[in-house]
C-alpha positions in Angstrom: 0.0 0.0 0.0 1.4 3.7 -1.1 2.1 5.8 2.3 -0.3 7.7 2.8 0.2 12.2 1.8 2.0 13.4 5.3 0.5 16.6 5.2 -2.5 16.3 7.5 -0.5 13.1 9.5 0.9 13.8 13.1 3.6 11.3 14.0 4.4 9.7 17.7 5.0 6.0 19.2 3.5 3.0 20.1 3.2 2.8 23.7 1.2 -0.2 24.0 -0.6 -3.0 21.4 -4.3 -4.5 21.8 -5.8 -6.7 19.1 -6.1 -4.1 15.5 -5.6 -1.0 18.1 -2.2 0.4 19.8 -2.1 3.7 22.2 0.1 6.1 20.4 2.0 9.0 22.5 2.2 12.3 20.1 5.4 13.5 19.7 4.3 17.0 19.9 1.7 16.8 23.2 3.8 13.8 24.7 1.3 14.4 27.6 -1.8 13.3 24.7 -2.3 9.5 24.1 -4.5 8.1 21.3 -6.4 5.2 20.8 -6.1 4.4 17.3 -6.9 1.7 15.0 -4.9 -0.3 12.4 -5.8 -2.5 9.5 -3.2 -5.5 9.6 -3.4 -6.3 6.3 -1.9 -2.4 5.4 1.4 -3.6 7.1 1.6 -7.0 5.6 4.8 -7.8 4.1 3.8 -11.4 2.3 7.5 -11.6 0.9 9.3 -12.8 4.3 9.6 -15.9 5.2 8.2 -14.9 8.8 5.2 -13.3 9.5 4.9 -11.1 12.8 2.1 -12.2 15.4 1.1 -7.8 15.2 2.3 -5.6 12.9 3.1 -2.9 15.6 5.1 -2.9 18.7 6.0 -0.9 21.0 8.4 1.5 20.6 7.4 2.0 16.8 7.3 5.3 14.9 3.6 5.7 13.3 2.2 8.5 11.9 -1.4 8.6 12.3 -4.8 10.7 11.1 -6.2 12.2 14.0 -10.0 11.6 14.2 -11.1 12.7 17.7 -9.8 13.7 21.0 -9.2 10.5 22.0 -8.9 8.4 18.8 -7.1 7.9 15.3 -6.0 5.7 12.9 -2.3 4.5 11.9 -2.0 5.2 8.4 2.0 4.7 7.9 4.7 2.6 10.0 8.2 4.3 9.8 11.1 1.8 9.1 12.9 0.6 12.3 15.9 1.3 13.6 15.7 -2.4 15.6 13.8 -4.5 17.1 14.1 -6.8 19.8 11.9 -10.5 18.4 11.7 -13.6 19.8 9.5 -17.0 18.3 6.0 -17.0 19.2 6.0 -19.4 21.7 2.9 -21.8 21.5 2.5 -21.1 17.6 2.6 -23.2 15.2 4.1 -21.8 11.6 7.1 -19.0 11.7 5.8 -16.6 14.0 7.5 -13.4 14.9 6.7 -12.0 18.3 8.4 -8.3 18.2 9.0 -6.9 22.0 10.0 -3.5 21.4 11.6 -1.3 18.8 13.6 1.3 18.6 15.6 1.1 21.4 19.1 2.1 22.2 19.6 -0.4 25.2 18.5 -3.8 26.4 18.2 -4.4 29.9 18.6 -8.0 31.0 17.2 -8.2 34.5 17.9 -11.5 36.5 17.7 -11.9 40.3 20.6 -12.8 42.5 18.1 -14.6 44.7 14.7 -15.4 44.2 14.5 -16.9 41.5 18.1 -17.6 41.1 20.5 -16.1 38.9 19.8 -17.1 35.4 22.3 -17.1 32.9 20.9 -19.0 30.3 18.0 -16.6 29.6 20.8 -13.7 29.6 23.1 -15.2 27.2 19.7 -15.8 24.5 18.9 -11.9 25.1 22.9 -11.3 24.6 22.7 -12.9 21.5 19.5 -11.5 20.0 21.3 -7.7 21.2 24.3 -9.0 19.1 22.1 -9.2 16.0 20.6 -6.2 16.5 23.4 -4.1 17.5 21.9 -2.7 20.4 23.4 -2.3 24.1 23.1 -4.7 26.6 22.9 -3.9 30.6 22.9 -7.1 32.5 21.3 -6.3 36.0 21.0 -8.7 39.0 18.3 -7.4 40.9 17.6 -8.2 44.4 21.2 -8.0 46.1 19.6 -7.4 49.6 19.0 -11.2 49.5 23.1 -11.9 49.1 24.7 -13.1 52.5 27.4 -9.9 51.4 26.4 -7.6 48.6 30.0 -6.1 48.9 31.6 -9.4 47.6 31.5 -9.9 43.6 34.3 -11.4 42.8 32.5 -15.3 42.9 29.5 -14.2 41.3 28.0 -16.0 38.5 27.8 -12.6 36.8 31.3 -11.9 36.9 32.1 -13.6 33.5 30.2 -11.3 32.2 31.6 -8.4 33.5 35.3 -10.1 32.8 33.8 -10.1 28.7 33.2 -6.2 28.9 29.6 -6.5 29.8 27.8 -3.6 32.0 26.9 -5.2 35.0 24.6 -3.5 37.7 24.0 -5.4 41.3 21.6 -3.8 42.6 18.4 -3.7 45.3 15.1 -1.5 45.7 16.5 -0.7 49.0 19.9 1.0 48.2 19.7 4.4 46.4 23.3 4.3 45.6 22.8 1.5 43.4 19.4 2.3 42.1 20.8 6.3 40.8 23.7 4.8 39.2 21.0 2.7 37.1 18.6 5.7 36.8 21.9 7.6 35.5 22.5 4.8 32.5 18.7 4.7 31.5 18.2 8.5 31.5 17.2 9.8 28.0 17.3 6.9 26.2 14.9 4.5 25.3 15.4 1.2 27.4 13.1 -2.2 27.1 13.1 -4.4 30.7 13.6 -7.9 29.9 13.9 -11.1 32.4 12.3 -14.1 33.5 9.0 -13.9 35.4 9.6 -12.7 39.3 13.1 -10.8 39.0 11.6 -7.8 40.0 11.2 -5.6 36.9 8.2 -3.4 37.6 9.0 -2.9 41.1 12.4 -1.7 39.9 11.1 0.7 37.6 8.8 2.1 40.1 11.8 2.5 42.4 13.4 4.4 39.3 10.9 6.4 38.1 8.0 6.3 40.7 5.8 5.1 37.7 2.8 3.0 39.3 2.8 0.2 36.3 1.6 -3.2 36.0 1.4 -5.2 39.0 3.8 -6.9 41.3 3.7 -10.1 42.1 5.7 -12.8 43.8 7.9 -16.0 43.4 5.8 -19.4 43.1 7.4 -21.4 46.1 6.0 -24.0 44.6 8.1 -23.9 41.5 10.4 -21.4 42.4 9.2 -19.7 39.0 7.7 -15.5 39.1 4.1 -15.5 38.7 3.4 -13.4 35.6 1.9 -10.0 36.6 2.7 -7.7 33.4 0.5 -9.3 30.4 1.8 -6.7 27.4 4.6 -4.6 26.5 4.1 -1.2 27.9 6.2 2.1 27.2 6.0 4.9 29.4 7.8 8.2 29.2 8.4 9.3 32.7 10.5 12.1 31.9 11.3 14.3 28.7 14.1 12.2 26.7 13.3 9.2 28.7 11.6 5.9 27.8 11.6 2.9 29.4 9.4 -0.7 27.4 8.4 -3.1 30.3 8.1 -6.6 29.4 6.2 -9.4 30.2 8.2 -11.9 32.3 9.5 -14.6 29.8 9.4 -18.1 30.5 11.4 -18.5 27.3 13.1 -16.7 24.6 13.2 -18.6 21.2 16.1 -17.1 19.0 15.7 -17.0 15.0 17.7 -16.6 12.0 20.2 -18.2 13.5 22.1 -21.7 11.9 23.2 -24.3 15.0 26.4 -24.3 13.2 27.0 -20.4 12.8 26.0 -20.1 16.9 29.6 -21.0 17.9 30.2 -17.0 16.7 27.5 -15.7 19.3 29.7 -16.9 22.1 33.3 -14.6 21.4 35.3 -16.5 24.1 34.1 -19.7 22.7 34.4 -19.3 19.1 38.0 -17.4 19.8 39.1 -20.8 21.3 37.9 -22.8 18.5 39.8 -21.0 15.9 43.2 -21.8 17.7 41.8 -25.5 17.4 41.5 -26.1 21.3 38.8 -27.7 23.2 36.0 -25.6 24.6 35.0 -28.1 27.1 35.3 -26.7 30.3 34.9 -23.4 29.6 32.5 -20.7 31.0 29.2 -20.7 28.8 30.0 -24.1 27.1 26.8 -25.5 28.8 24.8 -22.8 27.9 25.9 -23.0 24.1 25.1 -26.6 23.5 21.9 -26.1 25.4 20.8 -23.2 23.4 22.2 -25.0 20.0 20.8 -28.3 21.0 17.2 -26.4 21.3 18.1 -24.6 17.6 18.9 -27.8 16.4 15.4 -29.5 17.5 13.2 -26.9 16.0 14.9 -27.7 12.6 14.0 -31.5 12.4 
């Protein structure tokens, strides 16, 4: 379909997705939010080999015909910058499920405690940031739980941090911690991502004193969060600022990725390789034939 004559269009971003209708904040009233309206088929692209599960996200630039106070219609999707896209779980087919777009920063939110610190899920969010090129934080919420919060240097984070990745310990209940994480996520655009019960929303409502979704707690049955944020939500709680809160993920299926070309997702791994020594033993060697075991099973 031919975009659509910009003249009587005002532009802004998705904020949040419901079935053929997103809120849009206007870029130039960013206190105004619109209900507005799309027609899926418009942003159909039948050429790719995967089809996305909405053809918005948040965190996408629209432009849009105003039609009330409260309403519109999107009538053009600006190109993206990135995205941050997972496999639909529970689908069958190639099904796209785009988080966020847009962003200039991913960050990864595990727990030290409560659930436990969970690599795994951080390395598949490291690698879909690789593809994207966007920044990755790695935060390990909850350090009031640790015996000694001062002591890092055994932590399962610190091969991250010993790879050059930005790693923030921190707890609702220190403000030191929590202002030098308010410092890297001011005026930028950052999504939340982590397993279910990490702490998420409460942390952005320590950051930002947003009241958003709600907070639930750890199953002690399974030791699993209970999910209490159903959709991707972007709020602006200060001018240049954005933060995308996610659902808590259970899982994170990667795409576009080749078992055999995931040896070059893992640096220290595929650096080894090359010299022709064994990676056995090392750091994330687990966590690369788990995830390439998985990639490999949904090619049968």
């Amino acid at each position: 379909m031919e975009p659509q004559n910009t003249s009587n269009l005002v532009s802004g971003v998705v904020s949040e997705v419901f079935p053929n209708q997103c809120n849009v904040i206007l870029d130039h009233d960013t206190d105004k939010k619109l209900l507005c309206s799309y027609r899926r088929s418009q942003f159909l692209n039948k050429k790719v080999e995967w089809r996305e599960r909405s053809p918005v996200a948040p965190g996408d630039r629209v432009e849009i015909k105003v039609l009330g106070s409260k309403d519109g219609v999107v009538e053009n999707l600006i190109p993206r910058k990135n995205k941050i896209q997972r496999k639909a779980p529970g689908r069958e087919g190639q099904v796209l499920h785009t988080i966020a777009a847009n962003v200039d920063q991913v960050v990864i939110v595990s727990a030290f405690l409560d659930p436990p610190f969970s690599p795994g899920l951080i390395d598949r969010f490291l690698i879909a940031t690789q593809q994207e090129e966007i920044v990755p934080l790695i935060v390990i919420n909850k350090m009031d739980l640790a015996e000694d919060p001062s002591v890092t240097d055994k932590t399962p984070w610190k091969l991250y941090s010993d790879m050059g990745y930005q790693c923030f310990p921190v707890s609702a209940h220190d403000p030191v911690s929590l202002e030098i994480l308010r410092e890297k996520v001011r005026g930028k655009t950052s999504v939340f991502c982590g397993h279910s019960g990490v702490g998420k929303t409460s942390l952005l409502q320590e950051l930002f004193g947003e009241k958003i979704g709600k907070i639930g707690s750890v199953n002690s049955y399974t030791g699993k969060g209970k999910h209490t944020t159903t959709v991707s939500l972007l709020l602006q709680p200060e001018p240049g600022t954005r933060f995308i809160d996610t659902p808590g993920i259970k899982e994170f299926g990667l795409f576009g990725i080749k078992p055999n070309d995931l040896i070059q997702h893992f640096p220290e791994l595929y650096e080894v390789q090359q010299k022709r020594e064994s990676i056995e033993g090392l750091s994330r060697y687990h966590s690369y034939l788990r995830i390439k075991q998985g990639l490999e099973d949904e090619n049968r």
